[in-house]
C-alpha positions, 0 to 999 in steps of 0.5 A, a space after each residue: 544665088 539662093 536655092 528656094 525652099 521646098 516646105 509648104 506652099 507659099 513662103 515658109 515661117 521657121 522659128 530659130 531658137 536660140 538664134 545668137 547661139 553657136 548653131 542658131 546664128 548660122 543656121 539663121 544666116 543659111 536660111 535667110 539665103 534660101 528664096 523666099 524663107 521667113 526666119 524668126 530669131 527667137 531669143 529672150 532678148 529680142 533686142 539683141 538679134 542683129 542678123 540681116 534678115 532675121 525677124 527678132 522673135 520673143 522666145 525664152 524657156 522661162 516665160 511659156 505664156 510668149 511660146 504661142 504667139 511665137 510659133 503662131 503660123 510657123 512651118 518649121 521650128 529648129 529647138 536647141 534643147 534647153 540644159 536643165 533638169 525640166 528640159 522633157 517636160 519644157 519641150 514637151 509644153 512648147 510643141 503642144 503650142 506649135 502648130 501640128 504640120 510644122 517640122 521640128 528640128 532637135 539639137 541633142 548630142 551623139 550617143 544620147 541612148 548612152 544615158 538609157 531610155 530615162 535618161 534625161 537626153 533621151 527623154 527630151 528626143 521622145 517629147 519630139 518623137 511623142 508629139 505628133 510633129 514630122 520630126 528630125 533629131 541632130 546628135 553633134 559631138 563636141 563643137 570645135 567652137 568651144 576652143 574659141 569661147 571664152 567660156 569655154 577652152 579660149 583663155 586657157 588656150 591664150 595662157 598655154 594649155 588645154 584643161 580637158 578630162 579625156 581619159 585618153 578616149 578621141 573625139 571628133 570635134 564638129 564645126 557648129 556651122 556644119 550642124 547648122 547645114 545639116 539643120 537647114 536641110 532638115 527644117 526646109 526639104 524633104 526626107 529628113 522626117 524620122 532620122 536621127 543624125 549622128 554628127 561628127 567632124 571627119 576624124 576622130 583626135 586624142 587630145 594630145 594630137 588635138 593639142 598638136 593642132 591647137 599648137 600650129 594654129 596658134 603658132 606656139 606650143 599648147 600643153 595638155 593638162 588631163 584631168 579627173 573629172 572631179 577637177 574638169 567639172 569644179 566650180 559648177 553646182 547641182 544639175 550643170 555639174 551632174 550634166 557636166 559629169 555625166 558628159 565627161 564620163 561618156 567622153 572618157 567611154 569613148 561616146 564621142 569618138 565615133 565618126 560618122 559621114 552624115 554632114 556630107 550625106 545631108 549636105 554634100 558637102 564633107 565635114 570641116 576638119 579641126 586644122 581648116 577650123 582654127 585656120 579661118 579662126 580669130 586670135 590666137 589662132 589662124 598662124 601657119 600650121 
């Protein structure tokens, strides 16, 4: 049975950036089941939105002249902050084209105040929080996703070992599925204007035991080779690498070992662990742990 929306009278607009990404695709999916919600999957390759339900919605950080037309009459905008180096000043541009009573949700990342207040996370959070929009902020850890995607952790898994710069420091992981609840709650009821959420999966894991996991799940021993963080961000140039490096170096501080209870706060629901994660995940996961 779908729950009905509580924003706005009549049938509420929510435009999903990013909409076939790790969180916007099943952020989409939530909204579509809520009563009567339009979902507008926004995505520079509309062609490509294939989700029941979803209207695909022309949207891309490189073309500024389609943001009006694509934030034309919406009640809610979800913003998957773009990773590059004009991302404040793109998001700052992009609200000042959507409507003023629309709600705006932010993906950002735990501990973003790690970088200081000119940092370029926080930044980005003070073009939501400047821009006059009812404003809601996510700060999710590391997704579990990325040790099922190939551009990530996937193949190495697949040939044995998990390349990672820990430093020895933990981090609760968190499922992109349960950003995507937190996400649904924030862009479509109310009291969620004003905070910033700090998400985390239900525990904190070195990554020896994050091995151990990846390991039972995948029914055969997967190693861990630690690495500098030289060696974790080689291959990547210019900003990604800064980004890439700055990211480590806050790993390695500890900025994502933090577990906080906000997922089951919001939702209700408590956050999916690592091992339930890999148990219901594709190839070469889901063996017996």
């Amino acid at each position: 049975m779908k729950s009905p929306s509580s924003v706005g009278a009549g049938t509420p607009r929510v435009l999903v950036t990013g909409v076939r990404g790790k969180t916007g695709m099943p952020l989409a999916r939530l909204l579509v089941a809520r009563e009567g919600v339009d979902v507008l999957g926004g995505s520079s390759n509309p062609g490509s939105v294939d989700i029941d339900g979803v209207r695909p919605t022309a949207f891309s950080w490189d073309d500024p002249a389609g943001w009006k037309a694509a934030t034309e009459g919406v009640d809610a905008v979800y913003i998957v902050r773009p990773d590059r180096a004009d991302a404040p000043d793109l998001i700052a541009a992009l609200l000042d084209e959507t409507p003023t009573g629309a709600r705006i949700v932010l993906l950002s990342e735990q501990d973003a105040d790690y970088m200081g207040a000119d940092g370029w996370a926080p930044r980005a959070e003070r073009a939501v929080r400047d821009s006059g929009h009812a404003w809601t902020i996510l700060r999710p850890s590391w997704f579990m996703q990325v040790f099922i995607d190939p551009r990530f952790y996937l193949d190495p898994i697949a040939d044995g070992e998990l390349p990672f710069s820990s430093g020895g420091a933990s981090l609760a992981w968190i499922d992109a599925r349960d950003i995507a609840a937190v996400a649904e709650r924030a862009l479509l009821n109310e009291g969620h204007a004003g905070q910033v959420y700090e998400l985390t999966g239900p525990e904190a894991l070195s990554l020896p035991r994050t091995v151990e996991l990846l390991s039972g799940a995948a029914g055969r021993t997967v190693t861990l080779r630690e690495l500098t963080i030289d060696e974790a961000v080689e291959g990547t140039t210019g900003f990604e690498r800064e980004l890439f490096a700055l990211t480590f170096e806050r790993v390695r501080a500890g900025s994502f070992a933090e577990v906080t209870d906000s997922v089951e706060r919001v939702t209700g629901q408590p956050a999916r662990s690592l091992r339930a994660f890999l148990a219901d995940a594709g190839p070469p996961f889901g063996q017996a742990t």
